[in-house]
C-alpha positions in Angstrom: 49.6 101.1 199.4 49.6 97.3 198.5 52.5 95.5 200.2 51.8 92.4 198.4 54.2 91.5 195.2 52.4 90.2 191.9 53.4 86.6 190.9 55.1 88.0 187.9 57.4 90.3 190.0 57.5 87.6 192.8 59.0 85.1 189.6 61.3 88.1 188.8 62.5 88.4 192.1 63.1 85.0 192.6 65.2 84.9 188.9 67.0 87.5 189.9 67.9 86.3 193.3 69.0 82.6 191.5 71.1 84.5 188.9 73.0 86.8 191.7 73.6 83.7 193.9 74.8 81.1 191.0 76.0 83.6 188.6 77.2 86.6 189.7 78.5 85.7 193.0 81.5 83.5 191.5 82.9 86.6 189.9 83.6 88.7 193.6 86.7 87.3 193.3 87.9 87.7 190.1 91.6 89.7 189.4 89.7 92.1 186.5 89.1 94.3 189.6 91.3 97.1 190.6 90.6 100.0 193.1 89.3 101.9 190.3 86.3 99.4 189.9 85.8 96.1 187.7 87.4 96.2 184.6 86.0 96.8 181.3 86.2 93.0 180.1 84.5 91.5 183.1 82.1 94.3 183.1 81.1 93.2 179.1 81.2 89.2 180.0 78.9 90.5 183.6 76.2 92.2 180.8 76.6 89.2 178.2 75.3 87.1 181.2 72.6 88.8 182.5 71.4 89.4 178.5 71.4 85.6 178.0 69.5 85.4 181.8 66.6 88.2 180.2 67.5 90.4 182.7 69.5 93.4 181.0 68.0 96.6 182.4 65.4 96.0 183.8 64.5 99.5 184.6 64.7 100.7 180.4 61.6 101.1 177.4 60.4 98.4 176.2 61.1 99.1 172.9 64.9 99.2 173.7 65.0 96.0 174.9 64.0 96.7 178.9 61.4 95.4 181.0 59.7 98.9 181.6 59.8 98.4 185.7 57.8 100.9 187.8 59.6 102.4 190.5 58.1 100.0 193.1 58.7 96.6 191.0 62.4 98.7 190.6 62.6 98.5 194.1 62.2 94.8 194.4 64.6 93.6 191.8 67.1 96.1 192.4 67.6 95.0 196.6 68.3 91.6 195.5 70.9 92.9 192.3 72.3 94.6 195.2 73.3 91.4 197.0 76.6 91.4 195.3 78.5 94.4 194.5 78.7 93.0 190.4 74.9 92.6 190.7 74.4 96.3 189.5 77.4 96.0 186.7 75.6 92.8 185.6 72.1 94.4 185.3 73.5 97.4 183.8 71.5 99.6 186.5 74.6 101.0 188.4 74.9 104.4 188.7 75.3 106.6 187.0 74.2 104.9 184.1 70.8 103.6 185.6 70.0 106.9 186.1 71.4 109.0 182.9 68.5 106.3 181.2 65.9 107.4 183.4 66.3 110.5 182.6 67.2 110.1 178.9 63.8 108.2 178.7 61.7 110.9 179.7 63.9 113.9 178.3 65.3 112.9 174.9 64.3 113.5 171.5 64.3 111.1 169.0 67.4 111.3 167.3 69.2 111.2 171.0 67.2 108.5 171.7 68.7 106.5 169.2 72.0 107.9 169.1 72.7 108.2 173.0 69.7 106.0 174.8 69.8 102.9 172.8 72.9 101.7 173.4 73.0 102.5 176.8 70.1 100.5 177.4 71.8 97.5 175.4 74.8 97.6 177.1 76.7 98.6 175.0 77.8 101.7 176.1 78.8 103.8 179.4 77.9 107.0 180.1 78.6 109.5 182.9 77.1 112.1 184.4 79.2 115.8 184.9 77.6 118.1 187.5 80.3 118.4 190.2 82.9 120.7 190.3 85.7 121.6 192.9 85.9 125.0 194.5 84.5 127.5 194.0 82.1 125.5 192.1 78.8 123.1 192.7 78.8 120.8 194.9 76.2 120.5 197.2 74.9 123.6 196.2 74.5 123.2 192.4 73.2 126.7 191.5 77.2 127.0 192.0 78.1 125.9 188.8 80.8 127.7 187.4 81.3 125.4 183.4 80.2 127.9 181.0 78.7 127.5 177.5 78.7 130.6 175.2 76.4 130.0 171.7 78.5 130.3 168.3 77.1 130.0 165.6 75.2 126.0 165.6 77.2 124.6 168.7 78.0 125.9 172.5 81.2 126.3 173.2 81.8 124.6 177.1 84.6 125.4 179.7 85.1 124.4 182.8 86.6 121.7 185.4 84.2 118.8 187.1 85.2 116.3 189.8 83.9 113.0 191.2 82.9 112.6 187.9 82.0 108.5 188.1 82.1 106.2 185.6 84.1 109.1 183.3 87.3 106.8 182.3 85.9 104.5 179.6 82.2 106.0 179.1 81.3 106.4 175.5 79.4 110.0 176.6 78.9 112.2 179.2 76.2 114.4 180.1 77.3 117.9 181.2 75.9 120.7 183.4 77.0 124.0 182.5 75.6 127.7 182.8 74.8 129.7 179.9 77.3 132.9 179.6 76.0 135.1 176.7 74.2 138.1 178.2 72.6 140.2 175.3 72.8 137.4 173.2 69.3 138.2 172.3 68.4 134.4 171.2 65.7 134.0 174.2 68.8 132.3 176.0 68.6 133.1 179.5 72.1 134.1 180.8 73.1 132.1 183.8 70.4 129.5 183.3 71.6 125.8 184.0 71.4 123.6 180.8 72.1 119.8 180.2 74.7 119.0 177.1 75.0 115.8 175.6 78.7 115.0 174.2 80.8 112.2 173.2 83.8 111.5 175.5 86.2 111.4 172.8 85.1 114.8 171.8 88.5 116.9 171.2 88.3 119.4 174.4 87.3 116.5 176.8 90.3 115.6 178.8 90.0 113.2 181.9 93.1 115.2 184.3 93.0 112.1 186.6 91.4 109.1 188.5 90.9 109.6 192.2 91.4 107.4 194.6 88.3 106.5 196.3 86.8 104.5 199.3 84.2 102.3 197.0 85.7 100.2 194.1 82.3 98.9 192.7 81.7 101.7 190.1 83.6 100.9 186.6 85.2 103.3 185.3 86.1 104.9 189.2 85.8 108.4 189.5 87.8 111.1 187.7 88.3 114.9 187.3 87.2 116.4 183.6 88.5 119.7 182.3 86.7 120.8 179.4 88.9 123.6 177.3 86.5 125.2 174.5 84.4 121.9 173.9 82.2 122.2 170.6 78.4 120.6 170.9 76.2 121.0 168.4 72.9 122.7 169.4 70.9 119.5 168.7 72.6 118.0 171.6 71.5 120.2 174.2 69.3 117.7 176.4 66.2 118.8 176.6 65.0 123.0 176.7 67.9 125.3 177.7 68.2 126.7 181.0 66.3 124.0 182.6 68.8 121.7 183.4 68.3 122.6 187.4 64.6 121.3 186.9 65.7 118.3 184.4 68.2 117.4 187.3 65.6 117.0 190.1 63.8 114.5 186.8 67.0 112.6 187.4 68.0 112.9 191.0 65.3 111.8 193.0 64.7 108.5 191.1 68.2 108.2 191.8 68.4 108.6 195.4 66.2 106.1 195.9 67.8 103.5 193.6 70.7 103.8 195.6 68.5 103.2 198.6 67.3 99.9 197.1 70.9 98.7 195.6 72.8 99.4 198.9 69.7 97.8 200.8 70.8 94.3 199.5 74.5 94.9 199.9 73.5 95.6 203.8 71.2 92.3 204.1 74.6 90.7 202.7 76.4 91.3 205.2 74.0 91.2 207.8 73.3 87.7 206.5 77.0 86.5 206.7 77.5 87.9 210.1 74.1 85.7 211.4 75.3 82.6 209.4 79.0 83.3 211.6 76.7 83.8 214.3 74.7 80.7 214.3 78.0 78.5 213.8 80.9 80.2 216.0 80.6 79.0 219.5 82.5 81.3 221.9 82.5 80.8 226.0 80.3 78.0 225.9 77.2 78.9 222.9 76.8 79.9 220.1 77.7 83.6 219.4 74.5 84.8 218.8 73.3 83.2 222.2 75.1 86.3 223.5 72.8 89.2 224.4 74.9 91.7 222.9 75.6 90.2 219.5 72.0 88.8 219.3 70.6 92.6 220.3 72.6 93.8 217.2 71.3 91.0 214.8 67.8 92.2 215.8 69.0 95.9 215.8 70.0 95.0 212.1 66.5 92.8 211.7 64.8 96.5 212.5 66.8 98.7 210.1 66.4 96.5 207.2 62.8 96.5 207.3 62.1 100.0 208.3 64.8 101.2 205.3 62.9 98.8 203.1 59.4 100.0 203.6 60.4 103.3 203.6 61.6 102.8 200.1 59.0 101.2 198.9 56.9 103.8 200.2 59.0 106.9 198.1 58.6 104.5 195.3 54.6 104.3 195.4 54.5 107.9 195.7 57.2 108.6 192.5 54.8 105.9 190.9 51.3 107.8 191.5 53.0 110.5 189.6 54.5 112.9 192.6 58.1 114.6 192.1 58.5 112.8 195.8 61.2 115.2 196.6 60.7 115.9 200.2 59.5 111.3 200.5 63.3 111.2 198.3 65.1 112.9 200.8 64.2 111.1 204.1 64.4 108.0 202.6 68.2 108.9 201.2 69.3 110.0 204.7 66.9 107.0 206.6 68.1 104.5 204.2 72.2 105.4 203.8 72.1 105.9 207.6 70.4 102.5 208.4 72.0 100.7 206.3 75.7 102.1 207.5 74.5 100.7 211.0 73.8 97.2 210.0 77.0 96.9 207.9 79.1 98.6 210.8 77.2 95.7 213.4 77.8 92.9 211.1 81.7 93.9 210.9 81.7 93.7 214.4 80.0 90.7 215.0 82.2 89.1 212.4 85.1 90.6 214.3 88.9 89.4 212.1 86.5 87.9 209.3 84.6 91.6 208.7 87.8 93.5 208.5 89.8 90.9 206.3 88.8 89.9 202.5 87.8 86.1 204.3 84.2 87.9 203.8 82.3 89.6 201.5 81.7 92.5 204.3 85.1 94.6 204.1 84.5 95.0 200.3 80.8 96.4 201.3 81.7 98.5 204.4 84.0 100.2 202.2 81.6 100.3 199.1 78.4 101.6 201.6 80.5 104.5 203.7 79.8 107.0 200.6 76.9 106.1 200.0 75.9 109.0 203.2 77.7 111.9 201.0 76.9 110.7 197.2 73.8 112.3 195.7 73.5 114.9 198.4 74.9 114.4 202.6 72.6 113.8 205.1 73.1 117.1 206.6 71.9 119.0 203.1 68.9 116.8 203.0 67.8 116.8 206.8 68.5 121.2 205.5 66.0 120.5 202.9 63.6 118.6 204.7 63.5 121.3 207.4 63.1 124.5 205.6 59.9 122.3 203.2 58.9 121.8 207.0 59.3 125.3 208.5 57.5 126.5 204.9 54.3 124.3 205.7 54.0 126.0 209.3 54.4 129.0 208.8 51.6 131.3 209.2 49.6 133.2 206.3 50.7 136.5 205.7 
């Protein structure tokens, strides 16, 4: 693995960072914000800014109007969108829309390419992504999932309830989970088997129940709970082959993770990066703060995580970019990376002390924003799960 950058992503870095710090930046404190995420009109004049700057999804086809970015190049210019909580909003590679594209890109046909991919790749659209449901349903565990679609006729008929469904309240369309529930159907349609459904969200049998209150406010749209009550989609909008949305999901997922890993990595160096500026000016009992062992041991404590969550993304994203599913690489860096990156936000609060737990500083806004990042797109303690049995497989003896 080269860790060296090209001079064209070195330039794009550098753009990116310039447009974050003069551009984006000036909006943190903007009222179109609520506890539900930025509103839809900042969010539009946030895209219209980082179109005019040429650096609207970066991560989308080229012959959408993105810049095609490999994982590892994804991993450069996503750390330093992450810098502000509106970077990812301005970019257009938030969740979940950043990864709905990724996996539109490779999944699609043509006609949902242009109907569905297009103008989420221009901006112009939201989308969400409807996997999770509340109990008895999938959560962790997705081969759960209780939303059923029965064939009639040219369309599935879908029922079912979904949670923590973000971005839901204003997204033009969501993508939907749901089993198949026709035994004897006798159409080659496995019963049971998990399919992806593509559906506008003003569809009639789409109904957003509620918002839910959340820790993070950086996601437009929030996060709601979907009841779907004999929702009609036509056959041609059933994403990809039926009963392979399990396998289609692990296309999406693990790109994910680790887009999360490199977006939350520059909201951590943020914040560490406040609390050393505080750190270097604030004189306390006769130095400078940081002159104090204990707050200078956790500015290098934060020093160490941020470089070992950095190059252990950057390593996931090689291997994703050689061609490997890098599910087991995925995993540890998702737990390494939320986990590290929790620790240097928690230190910089503290070194920041009345400044890290008031809005005088960017670093309330991101403690809050970074604590779910350890339960979003799978807990620690399912992944370190995964990453142990993949391990316990490997040794075991030949039969």
């Amino acid at each position: 693995m080269d860790f060296s950058l090209s001079p064209e992503l070195l330039a794009l870095q550098e753009r990116t960072r310039r447009f974050i710090a003069e551009v984006v930046i000036p909006y943190e404190h903007d009222p179109r914000q609520s506890p539900h995420g930025p509103e839809e009109a900042l969010r539009d004049e946030l895209v219209a800014r980082a179109r005019a700057a040429g650096l609207l999804t970066p991560h989308g086809p080229r012959e959408l109007g993105g810049l095609a970015l490999s994982h590892r190049e994804k991993a450069v210019v996503f750390e330093e969108a992450g810098y502000s909580p509106l970077g990812p909003v301005a970019m257009n590679i938030h969740a979940p829309d950043e990864g709905n594209i990724h996996l539109l890109d490779v999944i699609a046909t043509p006609a949902q390419r242009a109907r569905f991919l297009a103008p989420l790749v221009r901006g112009e659209a939201r989308s969400c992504f409807a996997m999770t449901e509340p109990a008895p349903g999938a959560g962790s565990d997705p081969t759960m999932l209780t939303t059923t679609a029965v064939r009639d006729g040219d369309d599935f008929v879908l029922n079912g309830r979904k949670w923590f469904i973000t971005g839901a309240v204003g997204a033009r369309f969501a993508i939907i989970m749901a089993k198949l529930d026709q035994p004897g159907a006798g159409d080659g349609l496995e019963a049971g088997g998990a399919t992806m459904f593509l559906s506008d969200m003003d569809a009639p049998g789409i109904h957003v129940e509620r918002t839910m209150d959340a820790l993070d406010a950086c996601f437009t749209g929030g996060h709601a709970v979907l009841r779907f009550e004999d929702l009609r989609v036509p056959a041609e909008q059933v994403l990809g082959a039926p009963g392979e949305g399990f396998r289609y999901a692990q296309v999406r997922l693990a790109p994910a993770r680790l887009t999360h890993c490199m977006r939350w990595l520059g909201a951590a160096r943020r914040v560490h990066d406040t609390a050393l500026a505080y750190a270097a000016r604030r004189r306390a009992f006769g130095k400078r703060l940081g002159e104090h062992e204990g707050v200078g041991f956790m500015l290098a404590d934060n020093e160490m995580d941020l470089q070992a969550a950095r190059l252990s993304t950057w390593h996931t994203a090689w291997t994703l970019d050689q061609g490997h599913g890098g599910k087991h690489e995925s995993s540890m860096s998702k737990v390494f990376v939320s986990e590290a990156v929790w620790r240097v936000v928690d230190r910089s609060v503290q070194i920041l002390g009345g400044q890290g737990v008031t809005g005088e500083t960017v670093a309330m806004r991101i403690f809050k924003d970074i604590r779910a990042f350890r339960i979003y797109d799978g807990p620690s303690e399912v992944h370190r799960w995964s990453i142990a049995r993949r391990l316990l497989r490997r040794a075991a003896p030949p039969e």
